[in-house]
N, C-alpha and C positions, 0 to 999 in steps of 0.2 A: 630805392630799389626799382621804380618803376621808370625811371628816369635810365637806369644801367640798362632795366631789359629793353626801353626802347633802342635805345642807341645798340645793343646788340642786335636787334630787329633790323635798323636800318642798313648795320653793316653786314649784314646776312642778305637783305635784298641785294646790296651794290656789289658784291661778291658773286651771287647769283646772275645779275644783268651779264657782269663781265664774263662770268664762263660760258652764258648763253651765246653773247656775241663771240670770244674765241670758240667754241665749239662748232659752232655755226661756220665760222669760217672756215674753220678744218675740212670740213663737212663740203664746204662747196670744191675746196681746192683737191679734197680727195675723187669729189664726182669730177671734177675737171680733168685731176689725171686720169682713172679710170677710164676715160673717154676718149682722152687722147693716147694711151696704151693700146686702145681696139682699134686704132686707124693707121698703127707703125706697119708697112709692108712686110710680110712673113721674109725677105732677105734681109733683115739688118742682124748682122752678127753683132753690134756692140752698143749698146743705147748710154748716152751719161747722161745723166740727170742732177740740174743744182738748181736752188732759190735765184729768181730775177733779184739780186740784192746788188745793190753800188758798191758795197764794201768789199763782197766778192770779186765784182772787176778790176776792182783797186787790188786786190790780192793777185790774183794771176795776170796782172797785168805787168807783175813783178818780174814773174817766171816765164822766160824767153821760151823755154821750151816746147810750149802749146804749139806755137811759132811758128821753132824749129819746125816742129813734128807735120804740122798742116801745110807748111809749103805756103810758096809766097800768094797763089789764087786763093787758096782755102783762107788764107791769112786777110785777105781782103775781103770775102765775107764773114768773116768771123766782127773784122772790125767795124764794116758800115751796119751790122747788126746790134756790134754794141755801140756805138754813138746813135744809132735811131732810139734805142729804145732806152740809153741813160741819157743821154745832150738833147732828149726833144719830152720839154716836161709835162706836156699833155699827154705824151704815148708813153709816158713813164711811170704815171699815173693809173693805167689803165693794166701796166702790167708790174708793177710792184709788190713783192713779197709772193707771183707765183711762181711755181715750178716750170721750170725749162724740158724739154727732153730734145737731146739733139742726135738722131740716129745715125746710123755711116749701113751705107746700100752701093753696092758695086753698079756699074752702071754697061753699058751693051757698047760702051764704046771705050771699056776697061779704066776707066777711073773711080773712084770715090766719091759718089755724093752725098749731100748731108740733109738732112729735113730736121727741121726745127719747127717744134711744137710747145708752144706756151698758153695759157689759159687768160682770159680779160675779163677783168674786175670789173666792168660795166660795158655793152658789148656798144660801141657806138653809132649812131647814124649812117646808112652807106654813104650820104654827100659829104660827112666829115670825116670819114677813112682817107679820102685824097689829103684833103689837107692835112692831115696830121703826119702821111708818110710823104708829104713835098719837103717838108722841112726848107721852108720860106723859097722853094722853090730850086733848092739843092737836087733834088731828084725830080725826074719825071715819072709821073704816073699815068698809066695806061688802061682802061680797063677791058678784059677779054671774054668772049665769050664763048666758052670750051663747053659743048653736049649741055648747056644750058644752064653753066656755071660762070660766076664772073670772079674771075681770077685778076687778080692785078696784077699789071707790067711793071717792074720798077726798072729804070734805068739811071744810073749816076758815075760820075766821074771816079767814082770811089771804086768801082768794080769794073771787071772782063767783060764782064755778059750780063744780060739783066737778069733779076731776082722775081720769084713770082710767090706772091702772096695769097693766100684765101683765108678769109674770116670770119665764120659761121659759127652757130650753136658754142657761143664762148671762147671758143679758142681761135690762135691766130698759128697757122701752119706755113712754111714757107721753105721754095729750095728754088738753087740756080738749075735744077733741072725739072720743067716743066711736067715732063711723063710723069718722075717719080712723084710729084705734088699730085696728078691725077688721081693717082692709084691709092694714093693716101685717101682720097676724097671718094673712092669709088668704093658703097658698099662690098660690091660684087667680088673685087680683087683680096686674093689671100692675105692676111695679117698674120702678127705674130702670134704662136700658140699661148690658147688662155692659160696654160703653166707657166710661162713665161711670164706674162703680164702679172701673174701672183706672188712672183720672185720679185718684184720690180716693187709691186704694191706692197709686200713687207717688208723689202730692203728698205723702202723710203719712210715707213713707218719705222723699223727699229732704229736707224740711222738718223735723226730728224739734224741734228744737230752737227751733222761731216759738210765738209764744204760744197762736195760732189761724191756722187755715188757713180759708178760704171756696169755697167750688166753686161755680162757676154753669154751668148746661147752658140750651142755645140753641136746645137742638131740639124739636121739637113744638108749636111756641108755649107754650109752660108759663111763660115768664118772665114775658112780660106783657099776653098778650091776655087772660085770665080777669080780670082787672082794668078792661079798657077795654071802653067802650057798643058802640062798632062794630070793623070791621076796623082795624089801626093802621095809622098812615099819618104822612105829616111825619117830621121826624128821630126821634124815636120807632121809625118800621120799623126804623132801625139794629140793633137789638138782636134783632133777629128775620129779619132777611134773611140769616141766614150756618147752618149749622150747624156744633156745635163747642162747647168747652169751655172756662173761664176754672179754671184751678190758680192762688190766693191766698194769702200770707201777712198777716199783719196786723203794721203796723209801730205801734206803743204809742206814743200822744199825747194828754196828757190830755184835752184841749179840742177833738181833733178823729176820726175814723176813716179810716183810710188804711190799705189793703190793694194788695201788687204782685204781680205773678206770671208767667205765662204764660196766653194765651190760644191754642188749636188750632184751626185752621179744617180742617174734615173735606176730607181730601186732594180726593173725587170731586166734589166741590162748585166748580162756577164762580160764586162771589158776587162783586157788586161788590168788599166788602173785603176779598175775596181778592188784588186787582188788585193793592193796596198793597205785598204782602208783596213785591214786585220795585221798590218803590223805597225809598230811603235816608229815614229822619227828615229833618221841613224846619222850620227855626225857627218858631212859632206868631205872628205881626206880626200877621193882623186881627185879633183881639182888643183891638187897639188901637184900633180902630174899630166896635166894638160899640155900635149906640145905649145909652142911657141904660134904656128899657126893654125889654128882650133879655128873654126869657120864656125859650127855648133857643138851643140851636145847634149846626154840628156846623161843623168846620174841615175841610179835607179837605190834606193836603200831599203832593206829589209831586218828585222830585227830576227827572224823565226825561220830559219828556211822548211823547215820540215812543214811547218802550216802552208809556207807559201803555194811550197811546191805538191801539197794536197789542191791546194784552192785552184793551182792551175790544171790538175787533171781534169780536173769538171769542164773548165774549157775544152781540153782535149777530147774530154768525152761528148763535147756539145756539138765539136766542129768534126767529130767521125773521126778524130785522129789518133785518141788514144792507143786503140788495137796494136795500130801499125808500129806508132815510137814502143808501147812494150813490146813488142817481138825482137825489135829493132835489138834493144837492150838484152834480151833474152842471145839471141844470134852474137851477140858481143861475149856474153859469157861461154855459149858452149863453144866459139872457136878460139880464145881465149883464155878463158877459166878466170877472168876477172869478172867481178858483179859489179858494175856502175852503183848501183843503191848502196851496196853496201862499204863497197872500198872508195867511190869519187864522190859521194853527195856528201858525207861528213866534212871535207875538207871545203866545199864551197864557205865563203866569205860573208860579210853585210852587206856589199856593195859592188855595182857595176855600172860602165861609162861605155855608151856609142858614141862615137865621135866622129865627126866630119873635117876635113882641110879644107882648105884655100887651093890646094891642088887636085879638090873633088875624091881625093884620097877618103877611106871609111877601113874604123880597125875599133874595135872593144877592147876593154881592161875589164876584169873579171878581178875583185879581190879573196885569195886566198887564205885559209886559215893556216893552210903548209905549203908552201911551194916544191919543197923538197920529195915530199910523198906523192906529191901531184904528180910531177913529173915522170918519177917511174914509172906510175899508172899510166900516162898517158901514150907513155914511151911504148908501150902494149900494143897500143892501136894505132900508130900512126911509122910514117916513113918518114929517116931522116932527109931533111934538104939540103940542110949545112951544119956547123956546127952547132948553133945557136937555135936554128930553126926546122922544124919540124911541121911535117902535114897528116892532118888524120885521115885514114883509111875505112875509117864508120862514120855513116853518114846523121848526120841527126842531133847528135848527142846532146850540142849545148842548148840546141829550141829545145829539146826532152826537158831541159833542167829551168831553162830562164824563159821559155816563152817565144811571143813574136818580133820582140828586138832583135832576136840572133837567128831569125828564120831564115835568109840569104845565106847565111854562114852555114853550111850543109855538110862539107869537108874542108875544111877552112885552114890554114898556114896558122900556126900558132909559135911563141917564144913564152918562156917563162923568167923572170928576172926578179930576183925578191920573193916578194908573198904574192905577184901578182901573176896574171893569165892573162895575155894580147894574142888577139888573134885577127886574123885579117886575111879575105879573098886573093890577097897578092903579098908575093913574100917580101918583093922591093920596098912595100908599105912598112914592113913590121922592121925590114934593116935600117930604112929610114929615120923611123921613131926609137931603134935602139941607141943610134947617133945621138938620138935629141936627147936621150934617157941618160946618156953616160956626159952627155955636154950638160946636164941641166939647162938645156932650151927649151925650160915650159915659160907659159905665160902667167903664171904667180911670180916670177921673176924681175916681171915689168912694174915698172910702178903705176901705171896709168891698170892695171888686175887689180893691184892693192886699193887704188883709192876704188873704183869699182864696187870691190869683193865688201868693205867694210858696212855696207848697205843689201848685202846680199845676207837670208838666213844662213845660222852655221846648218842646224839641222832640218831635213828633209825627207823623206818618200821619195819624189822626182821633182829633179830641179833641170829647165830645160835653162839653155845659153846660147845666145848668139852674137857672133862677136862682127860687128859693122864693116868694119874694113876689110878681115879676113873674110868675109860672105858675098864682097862686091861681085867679083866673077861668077861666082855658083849664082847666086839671087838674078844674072841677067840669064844664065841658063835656065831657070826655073823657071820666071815669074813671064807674063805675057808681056808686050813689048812695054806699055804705057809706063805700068806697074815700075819695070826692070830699069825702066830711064830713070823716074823719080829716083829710085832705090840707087840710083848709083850715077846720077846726077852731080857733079860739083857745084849746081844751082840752087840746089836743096838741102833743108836745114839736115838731111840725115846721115850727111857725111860729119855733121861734127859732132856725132854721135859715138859715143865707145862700143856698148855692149846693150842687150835686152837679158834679162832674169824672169823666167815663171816658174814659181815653186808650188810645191802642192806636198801637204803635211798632215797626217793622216790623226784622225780626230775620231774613230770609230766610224760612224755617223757622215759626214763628210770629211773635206779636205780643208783646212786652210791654207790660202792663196797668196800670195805676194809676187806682186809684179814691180819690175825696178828697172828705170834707164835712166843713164845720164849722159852728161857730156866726156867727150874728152878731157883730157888733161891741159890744162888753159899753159903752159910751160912743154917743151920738147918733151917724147915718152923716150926711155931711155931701153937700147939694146937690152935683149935678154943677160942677166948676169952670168957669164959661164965659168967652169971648173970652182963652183962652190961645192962644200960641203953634201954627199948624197943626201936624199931625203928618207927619212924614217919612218914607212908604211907601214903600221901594224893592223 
């Protein structure tokens, strides 16, 4: 017996030592990120974060995509970063088993730079920093002396421009752009907000075991105004009307990039897609109905209209506007004698699509519960234009009902077809799409939507889309010049890009996220199939 208890004794100590030592470490690697969380510059819209691990590079080193996406400069510091730090086993050593964080910051001469922040397991000599990053003399190192900082100069055949380094207080920071390294290192300059950084620190915590995690912050416009010529506007504002935070994981696919998570919309905030988070996922159906050249779009699904459209008169009532759209409504009935609440809001639908062309063309689908009933109704208020098409004579009506997606649309060209509602600023648009509607020229027709779509969720809240080829011309109208070349570049891996997917899936609480792109179709994409069978929207 005394012989059992010892031997449980000892293996109680050894069990002990070891969770002393992993806890310990945990411990350091968490103060290490903590640390280098408070030094990210308050403009980095998207932070990823993975383990310094060999096996992970071996993994995505699989996935061309990274690649693609980085472009052929970005692609060259990506890779003399990874051969320094797994091909040189003294500097691989020192960073083994920590956390990476590698930010993306727009820069004053409209590109993308990146600052990479990782943590050293033993912080080394300054005379033996040189050597370690000559790599037997592969690179030249430099060392500089900025406001009484010595930054290293790296220069090597492997890259454009040189790399500059600083490595202080554990960690090792580093970017091809000098300022943005500064600023990092400069108490003084704004960083990201500490909510932020507590998004980051639980996501890394509850995720310990994902390959990569991705964080994107929404606040400030930092995502994506420093990229665009003017204010952003069209389904694009999506991404900037809310604040809040998206926590990512990254699910491993060779051929394509897919990350899920959690998005947070900041409690004090009444945003449109806050509205959401009070109704259930609704199956995605218009995508079935997407023309052929669909540039973007954004779906919007709701399970409850009557709650929705409570939850958005508070908006109404926050932005001063409510008064006016009731009157608005009122003024409809007494020279009419139609009630909108009572005779059009029953027959609204689950579901409705902004969409954008290739020909900068913009027109909504609105789903119906009746199209038949609608239309009398509508018939009320509006002047014919042609057969098919008709213009309303009240101005307001659809923002009354759906909000700030249809806020342009004031008196707008509408058609009804089936159970659904298009409407659109120019009636040529809506004749247009009736073409495509009787041809079956959408883009589910294609095979190159299909293999796409089967990675995309069925159900959603808002599911934005943008589709790469169809977006080349608008993206150089939009985007600042640098931006709008990459984008549309035949140099650049994003021409052999199909489509982008961001869903948001309403969870009470928050949203769940998914984000999806891949490649084209490695075979010809095949013409829109036309004179099929109509499609069946209920």
């Amino acid at each position: 017996m005394k012989k059992i208890i010892g031997l449980i004794a000892i293996l109680l100590i050894i069990v002990g030592v070891f969770a002393y030592i992993y806890f310990a470490n945990l411990h350091v690697n968490s103060r290490n990120s903590n640390r280098i969380l408070t030094e990210i510059p308050a403009d980095a819209g998207l932070i990823l974060q993975f383990q310094n691990e060999q096996d992970l590079y071996d993994i995505l080193n699989e996935n061309t995509l990274f690649d693609t996406i980085a472009g052929q400069q970005k692609k060259q510091e990506i890779d003399f970063l990874r051969n320094l730090i797994s091909k040189n086993t003294a500097f691989e050593s020192l960073t083994k088993g920590q956390m990476v964080f590698l930010s993306f910051h727009p820069s004053k001469t409209n590109n993308i730079d990146y600052l990479w922040s990782i943590g050293i397991n033993d912080l080394p000599k300054k005379e033996e920093i040189g050597k370690l990053l000559s790599l037997n003399n592969e690179n030249q190192v430099k060392e500089l002396d900025e406001n009484s900082l010595n930054i290293l100069q790296i220069e090597s055949q492997a890259l454009e421009k040189p790399f500059y380094l600083f490595i202080d207080k554990g960690i090792a920071r580093g970017s091809a752009n000098k300022e943005l390294l500064i600023r990092t290192i400069n108490e003084n300059s704004e960083k990201i907000e500490p909510e932020f950084m507590k998004i980051i620190s639980e996501g890394i915590k509850n995720k310990g075991n994902s390959l990569a995690n991705l964080f994107i912050n929404y606040n400030k416009n930092v995502l994506l105004s420093p990229f665009f010529k003017k204010t952003i506007s069209g389904n694009f504002a999506l991404f900037e009307s809310f604040s809040g935070y998206s926590s990512l994981t990254l699910n491993y696919k060779i051929d394509a990039l897919m990350f899920n998570g959690e998005s947070h919309i900041s409690a004090n905030q009444n945003s449109y897609a806050k509205l959401f988070l009070n109704q259930m996922p609704v199956k995605n159906s218009l995508k079935q109905i997407m023309p052929y050249n669909t540039a973007n779009s954004i779906s919007y699904g709701l399970s409850n209209f009557t709650s929705f459209h409570s939850d958005l008169k508070k908006i109404f009532q926050e932005k001063k506007e409510l008064e006016k759209l009731e009157n608005q409504i009122k003024k409809i009935t007494a020279e009419t004698g139609l009630n909108p609440d009572r005779d059009i809001q029953k027959l609204w639908g689950s579901e409705f699509s902004t969409l954008q062309l290739s020909t900068f063309e913009n027109l909504v689908i609105i789903k119906l519960a009746n199209g038949t009933q609608m239309q009398f109704f509508l018939e009320l208020l509006s002047s014919s234009y042609s057969e098919t098409i008709k213009k309303m004579n009240y101005g307001d009506l659809f923002y009354y009902y759906w909000g700030e997606p249809l806020k342009k649309y004031v008196k707008p060209f509408y058609m009804i077809q089936d159970n659904l509602l298009i409407l659109s600023n120019s009636p040529g648009t809506l004749q247009r799409y009736l073409n495509d509607y009787n041809s079956n020229r959408f883009l589910v027709k294609t095979e190159a939507f299909t293999q796409f779509d089967q990675f995309v969720a069925d159900q959603s809240n808002i599911s934005f889309f943008l589709h790469f080829s169809n977006s080349g011309s608008l993206m150089q109208n939009l985007l600042k010049e640098n931006y709008a070349e990459t984008f549309g570049s035949n140099k650049t891996g994003l021409k052999d890009l199909y489509a982008f997917s961001y869903q948001l899936t309403s969870n009470k609480d928050y949203f769940f996220t998914n984000i999806y792109t891949g490649y084209k179709l490695s075979t010809p994409i095949q013409e829109a199939i036309l004179n099929v069978d109509s499609l069946n929207i209920n």
